[in-house]
N, C-alpha and C positions, 0 to 999 in steps of 0.2 A: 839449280838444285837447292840454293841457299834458299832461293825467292820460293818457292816449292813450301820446305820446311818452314818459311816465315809464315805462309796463309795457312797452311796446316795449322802452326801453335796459334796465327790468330781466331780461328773457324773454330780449335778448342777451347781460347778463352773464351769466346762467347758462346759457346754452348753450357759450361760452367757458370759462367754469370746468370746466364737464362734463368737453369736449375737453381740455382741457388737465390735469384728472384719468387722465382715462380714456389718455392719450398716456404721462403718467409712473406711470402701473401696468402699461402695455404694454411700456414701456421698462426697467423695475423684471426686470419677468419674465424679457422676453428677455436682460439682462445676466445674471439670477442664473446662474452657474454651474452645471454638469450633466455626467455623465460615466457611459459603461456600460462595466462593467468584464464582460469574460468569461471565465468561468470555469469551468475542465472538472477536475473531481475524478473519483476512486472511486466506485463505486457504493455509498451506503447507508454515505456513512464522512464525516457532518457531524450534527450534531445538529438534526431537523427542529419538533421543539419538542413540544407540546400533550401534556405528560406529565401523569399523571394526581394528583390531589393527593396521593395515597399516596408519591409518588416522590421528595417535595423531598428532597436531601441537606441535610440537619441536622448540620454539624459544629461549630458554635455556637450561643448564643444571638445571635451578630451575624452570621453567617456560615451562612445556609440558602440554598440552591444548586438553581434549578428553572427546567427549559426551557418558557418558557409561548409563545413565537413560535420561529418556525424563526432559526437561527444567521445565517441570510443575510439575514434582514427583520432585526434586532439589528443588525447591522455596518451596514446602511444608513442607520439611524435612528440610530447612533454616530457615523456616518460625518458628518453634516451638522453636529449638533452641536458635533463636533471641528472640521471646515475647512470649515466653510457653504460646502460641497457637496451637490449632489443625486447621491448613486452607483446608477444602478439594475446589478442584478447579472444579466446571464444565466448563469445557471448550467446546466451538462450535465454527463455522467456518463459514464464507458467503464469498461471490465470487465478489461482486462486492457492489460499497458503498449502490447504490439503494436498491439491495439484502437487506442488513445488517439495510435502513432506514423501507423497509417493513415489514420486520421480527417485527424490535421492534411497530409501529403502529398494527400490526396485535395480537399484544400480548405476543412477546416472551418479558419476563425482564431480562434484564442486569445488573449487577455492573460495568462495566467498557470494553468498546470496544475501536477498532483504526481503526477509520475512514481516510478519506485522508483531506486533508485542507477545500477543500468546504463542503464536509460533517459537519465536525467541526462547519464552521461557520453558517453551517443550524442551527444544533444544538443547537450553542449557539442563534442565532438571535430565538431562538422557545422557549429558557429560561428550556431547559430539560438536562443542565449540571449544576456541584456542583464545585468550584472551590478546588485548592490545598491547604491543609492547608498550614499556614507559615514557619511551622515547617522542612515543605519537601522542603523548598530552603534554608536553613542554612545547609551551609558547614560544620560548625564546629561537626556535627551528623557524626558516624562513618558507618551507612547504607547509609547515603545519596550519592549513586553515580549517582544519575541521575544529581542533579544541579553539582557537583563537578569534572563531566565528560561530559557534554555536550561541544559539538564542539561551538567555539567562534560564527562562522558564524551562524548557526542553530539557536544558540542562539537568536543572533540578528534579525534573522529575525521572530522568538513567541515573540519576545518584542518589534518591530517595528507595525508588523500586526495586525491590529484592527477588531475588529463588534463592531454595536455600542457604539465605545468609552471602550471596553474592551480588551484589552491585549489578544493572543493567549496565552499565558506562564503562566498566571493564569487559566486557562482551561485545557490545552493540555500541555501532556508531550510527544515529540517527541519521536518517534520507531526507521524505517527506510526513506531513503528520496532520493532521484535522479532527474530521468530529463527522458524524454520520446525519440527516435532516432529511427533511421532504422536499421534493422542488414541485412545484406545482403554478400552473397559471391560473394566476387570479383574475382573470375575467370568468371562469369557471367552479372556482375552488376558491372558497373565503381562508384566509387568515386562520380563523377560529377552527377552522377542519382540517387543515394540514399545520398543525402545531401540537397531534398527536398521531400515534403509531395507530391509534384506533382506526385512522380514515383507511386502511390497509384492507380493512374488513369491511367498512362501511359498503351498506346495499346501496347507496347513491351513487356510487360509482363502480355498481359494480363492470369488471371486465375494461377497467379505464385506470388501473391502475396496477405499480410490479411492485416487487421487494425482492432481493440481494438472494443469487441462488446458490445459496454457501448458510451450512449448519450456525455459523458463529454468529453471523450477522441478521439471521433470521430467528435465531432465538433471542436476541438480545429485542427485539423489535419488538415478540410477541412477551416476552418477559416484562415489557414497562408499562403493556397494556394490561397484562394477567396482575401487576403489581402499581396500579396505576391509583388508587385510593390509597394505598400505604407512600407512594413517594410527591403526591400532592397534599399529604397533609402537611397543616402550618409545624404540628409538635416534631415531625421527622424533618423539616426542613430547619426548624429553628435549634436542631440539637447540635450540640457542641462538637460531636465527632459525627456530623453530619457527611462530608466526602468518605469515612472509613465505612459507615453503616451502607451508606450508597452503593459502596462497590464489592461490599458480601452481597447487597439484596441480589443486584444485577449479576451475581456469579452464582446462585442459588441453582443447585444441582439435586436438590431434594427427590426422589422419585416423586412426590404427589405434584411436587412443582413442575417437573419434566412431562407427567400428565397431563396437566390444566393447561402446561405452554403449549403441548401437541393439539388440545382439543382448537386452540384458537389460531396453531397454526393451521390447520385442516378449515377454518371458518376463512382464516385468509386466502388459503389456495382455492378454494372456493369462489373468493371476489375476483381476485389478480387479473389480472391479462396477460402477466406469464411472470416465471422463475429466472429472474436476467441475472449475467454478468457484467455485459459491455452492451446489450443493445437499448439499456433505456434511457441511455441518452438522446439516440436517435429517435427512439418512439414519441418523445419528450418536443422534440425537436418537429417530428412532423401529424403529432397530432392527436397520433394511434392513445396517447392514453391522456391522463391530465393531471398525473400524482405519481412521483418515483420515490421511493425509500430510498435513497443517493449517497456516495460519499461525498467530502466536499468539495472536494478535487475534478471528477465526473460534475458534479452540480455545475463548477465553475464552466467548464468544457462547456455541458450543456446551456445554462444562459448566454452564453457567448455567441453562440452556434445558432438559438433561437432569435437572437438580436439580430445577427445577419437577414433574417427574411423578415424583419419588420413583427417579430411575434415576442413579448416581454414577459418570463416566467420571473417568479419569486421561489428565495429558499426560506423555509419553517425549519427552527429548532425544534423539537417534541421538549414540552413542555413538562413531562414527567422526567424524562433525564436522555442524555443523548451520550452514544460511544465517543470517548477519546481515544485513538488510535493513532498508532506510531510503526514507522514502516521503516527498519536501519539494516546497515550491512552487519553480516557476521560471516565468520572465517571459520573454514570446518576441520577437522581435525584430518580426519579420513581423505580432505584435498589437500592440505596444502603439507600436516605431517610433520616434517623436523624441516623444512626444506625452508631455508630462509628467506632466500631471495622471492622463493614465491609470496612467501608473509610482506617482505618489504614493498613488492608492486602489489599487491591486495590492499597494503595500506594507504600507500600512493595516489590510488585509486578512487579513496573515501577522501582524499584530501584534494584531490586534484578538481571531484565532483564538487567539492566545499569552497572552490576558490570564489568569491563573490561575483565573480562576471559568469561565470557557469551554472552559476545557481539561478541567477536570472536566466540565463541559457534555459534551463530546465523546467523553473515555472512558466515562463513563457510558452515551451511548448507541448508540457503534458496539463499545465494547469493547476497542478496539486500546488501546495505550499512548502517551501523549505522549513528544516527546522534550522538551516542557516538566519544568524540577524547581520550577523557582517562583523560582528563588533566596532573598532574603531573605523570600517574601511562604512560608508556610508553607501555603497552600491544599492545594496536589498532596499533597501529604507526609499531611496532614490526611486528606485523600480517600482514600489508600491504610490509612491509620489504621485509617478509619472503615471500609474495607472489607474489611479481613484480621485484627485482632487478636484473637486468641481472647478470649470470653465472660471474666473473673473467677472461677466455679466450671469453667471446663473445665481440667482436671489434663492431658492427654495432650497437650501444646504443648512446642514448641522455638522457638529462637530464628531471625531469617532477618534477615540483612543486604542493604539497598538502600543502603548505604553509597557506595559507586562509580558510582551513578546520580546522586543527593542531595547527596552534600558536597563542596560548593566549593571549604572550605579558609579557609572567612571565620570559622568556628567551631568549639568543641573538639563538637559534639553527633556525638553518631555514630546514625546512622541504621538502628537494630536495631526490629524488632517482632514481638513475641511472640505465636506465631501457630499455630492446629490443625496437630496432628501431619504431618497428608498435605496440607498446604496447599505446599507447596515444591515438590509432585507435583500440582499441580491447578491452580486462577487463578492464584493466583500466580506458581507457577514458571515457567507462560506469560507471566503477563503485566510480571515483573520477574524472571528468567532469573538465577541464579545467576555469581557469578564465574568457579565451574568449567566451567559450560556457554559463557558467553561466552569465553572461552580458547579454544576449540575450535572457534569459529565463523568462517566466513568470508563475502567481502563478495563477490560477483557482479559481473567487469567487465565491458566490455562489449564484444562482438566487432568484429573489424572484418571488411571486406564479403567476403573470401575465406572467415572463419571463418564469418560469418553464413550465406552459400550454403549452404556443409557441411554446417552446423548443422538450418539449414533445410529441406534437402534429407534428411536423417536425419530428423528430424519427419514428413514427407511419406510417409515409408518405414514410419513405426511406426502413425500415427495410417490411413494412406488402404491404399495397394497396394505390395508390394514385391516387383517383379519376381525376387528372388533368395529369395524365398520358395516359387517354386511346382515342388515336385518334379519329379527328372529326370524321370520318369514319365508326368508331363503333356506334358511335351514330344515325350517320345517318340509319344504319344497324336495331338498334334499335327501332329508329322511326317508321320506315315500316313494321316491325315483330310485333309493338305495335298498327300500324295502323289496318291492318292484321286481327289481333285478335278481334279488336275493332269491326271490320266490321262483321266480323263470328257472333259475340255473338248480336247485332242489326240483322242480317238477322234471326237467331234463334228465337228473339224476336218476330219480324213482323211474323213468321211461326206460331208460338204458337197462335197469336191474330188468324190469319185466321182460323185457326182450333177451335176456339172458337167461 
């Protein structure tokens, strides 16, 4: 009986301990922390991983560089590690800024997207961005590698750039950034013809060549040529606030000007051989054209890609003035709200993307340029090293300064590499752009709802039907098919009465 009542109290203790196990791993669980951050980038512009062994970047013996998980599985498994959190990421993708402004009006919500610079300053002038805490620009934080590694220049120019009276750099935290050019193969296409937006139009080729099928980027193209005697003269180029005048001319929303730019973009769709987003690189690649209006990031892809089969394209700055464009993350009010912990992985995010072996990560394989330089950590620098400095036996090299990218001013090194002759004309020059060519570059602001109409309603006009396209002629055609008809249906009338 004793023994009885003994396995009875033991059978109860251990069903108690069970419970009372099973209660605080229940409880363990549901405290742990947990957060989905969402996420709406670029199409085909994050490093998705599963490269192939051939691909490790080798810039050291302690320093080899290889995406074996996607960038977004990394940051989530960094992410716990750092602030024993669980972050899962949904991540999505839009094509173009427009794209990416409809989506979110339409309903879709975001914690944090990367707009291009006018987007941004839509954004911000609409009051539906949450700034960066303070936290995430002190250096002295051991994650913080976005403020700790952004490029001097970059820098300068989110803490120069205003909306009303607010700083870009409290907003926006830069991704990637370049400049807009022509890529064109010069066994077909001289130098002198693709080093303007005109070849866009040009009847020598015609049906052999695209431009950017997005309002911002195809007006800015037809804008340098409609403006192209006013920003090649010497007196507007030698003027003292030559950068400030440049970047009203190229934001000029004038009605007569929105005119003149439609008539020439209708003379461009006219030549093109199509309205691209993402295919002219491959058209580029296998043939179909022999001139793409590019960004420089796409450019780079596409010389890359043309080099594999033996075929060597060059990139042209336009010589009247070329886009500088900036592509950063921003946090939206409507996603992420009062809600912190979502702010903290959003921000996490921008810095985990900013750590210098991921930033290589990232050029390597969308191609674009970081606005990372590394600061003291010398990776990026390395990266470009490793990727541009001529062979030791190649003789036909010159020199190429990323000095104004690169140097912060904490050190005497001057940031020179010695590099193939036509390399300042090719990756490169795309993918770190010259001092001359940025001089001459302007930034895209953003319109506001009078100019957008215009703008938009000019778009509408070049891309669909434009009533003030269709000869007097037809009209006339019209008139007497309407007269016609007019007459028929009065005769039918007067019949009917008689019969009545």
């Amino acid at each position: 009986m004793i023994t009885d009542r003994r396995h009875i109290f033991r059978l109860l203790l251990m069903v108690i301990i069970f419970v009372t196990c099973t209660s605080s791993l229940c409880y363990a669980k549901k405290k742990e922390k947990s957060v989905v951050l969402r996420v709406c980038n670029w199409e085909e512009y994050i490093d998705l991983g599963d490269w192939d062994d051939d691909e490790a970047i080798d810039l050291s013996d302690d320093n080899v560089i290889m995406g074996i998980n996607s960038m977004i599985e990394d940051f989530e498994e960094w992410y716990y590690k750092n602030y024993n959190v669980r972050c899962k990421v949904e991540y999505s993708t839009f094509g173009t800024n427009e794209e990416l402004y409809n989506q979110m009006n339409l309903g879709d919500t975001y914690d944090i997207v990367c707009p291009s610079e006018y987007m941004i300053m839509k954004l911000l002038d609409e009051d539906r961005l949450l700034p960066y805490d303070k936290n995430f620009f002190d250096k002295n934080i051991d994650n913080n590698y976005y403020i700790k590694g952004v490029s001097p220049y970059i820098k300068n120019e989110f803490e120069t750039n205003e909306i009303n009276g607010e700083k870009w750099s409290k907003y926006a935290a830069g991704y990637m950034w370049g400049i807009t050019g022509i890529v064109y193969n010069p066994d077909l296409v001289t130098r002198e013809e693709a080093s303007t937006c005109e070849i866009i139009r040009n009847p020598k080729f015609n049906r052999r060549v695209t431009i950017k099928d997005n309002v911002r980027d195809a007006y800015f193209a037809a804008l340098s040529v409609y403006k192209s005697d006013l920003l090649l003269s010497k007196d507007f180029r030698d003027s003292a606030d030559y950068r400030e005048r440049l970047a009203d001319e190229m934001n000029d929303v004038k009605k007569d000007t929105i005119n003149n730019v439609q008539d020439i973009l209708v003379d461009m769709k006219n030549n093109v051989y199509s309205f691209e987003t993402d295919s002219g690189k491959s058209d580029m690649v296998t043939g179909k054209i022999v001139a793409n209006y590019q960004w420089s990031g796409d450019a780079v892809y596409a010389l890359d890609q043309a080099e594999e089969d033996g075929l060597y394209l060059d990139f042209a700055v336009p010589n009247e003035c070329t886009n500088l464009w900036f592509d950063g993350w921003v946090m939206l009010k409507d996603g992420i709200g009062k809600d912190q912990d979502k702010k903290q992985a959003a921000q996490a995010f921008v810095n985990f993307l900013s750590r210098p072996d991921n930033v290589v990560r990232n050029m390597y394989y969308i191609g674009y340029t970081s606005v990372i330089s590394g600061g003291q950590d010398s990776t990026v620098f390395d990266y470009v090293d490793w990727c541009y400095s001529a062979d030791d036996d190649c003789e036909d090299v010159t020199e190429y300064s990323v000095d104004y990218f690169f140097n912060d001013g904490s050190s005497n090194k001057d940031y020179v590499l010695t590099v193939e002759a036509d390399q300042p004309y090719r990756q490169l020059g795309a993918q770190y752009p010259s001092e001359n060519d940025i001089k001459k570059s302007a930034i895209m602001r953003f319109f506001d709802k009078d100019a957008n109409r215009d703008i938009n309603k000019m778009w509408i006009n070049v891309r669909c039907f434009n009533i003030k396209d269709i000869p007097v002629a037809c009209y006339i055609v019209f008139g007497i098919i309407a007269l016609f008809i007019a007459g028929l249906l009065v005769k039918k009338m007067i019949c009917n009465k008689k019969k009545v």
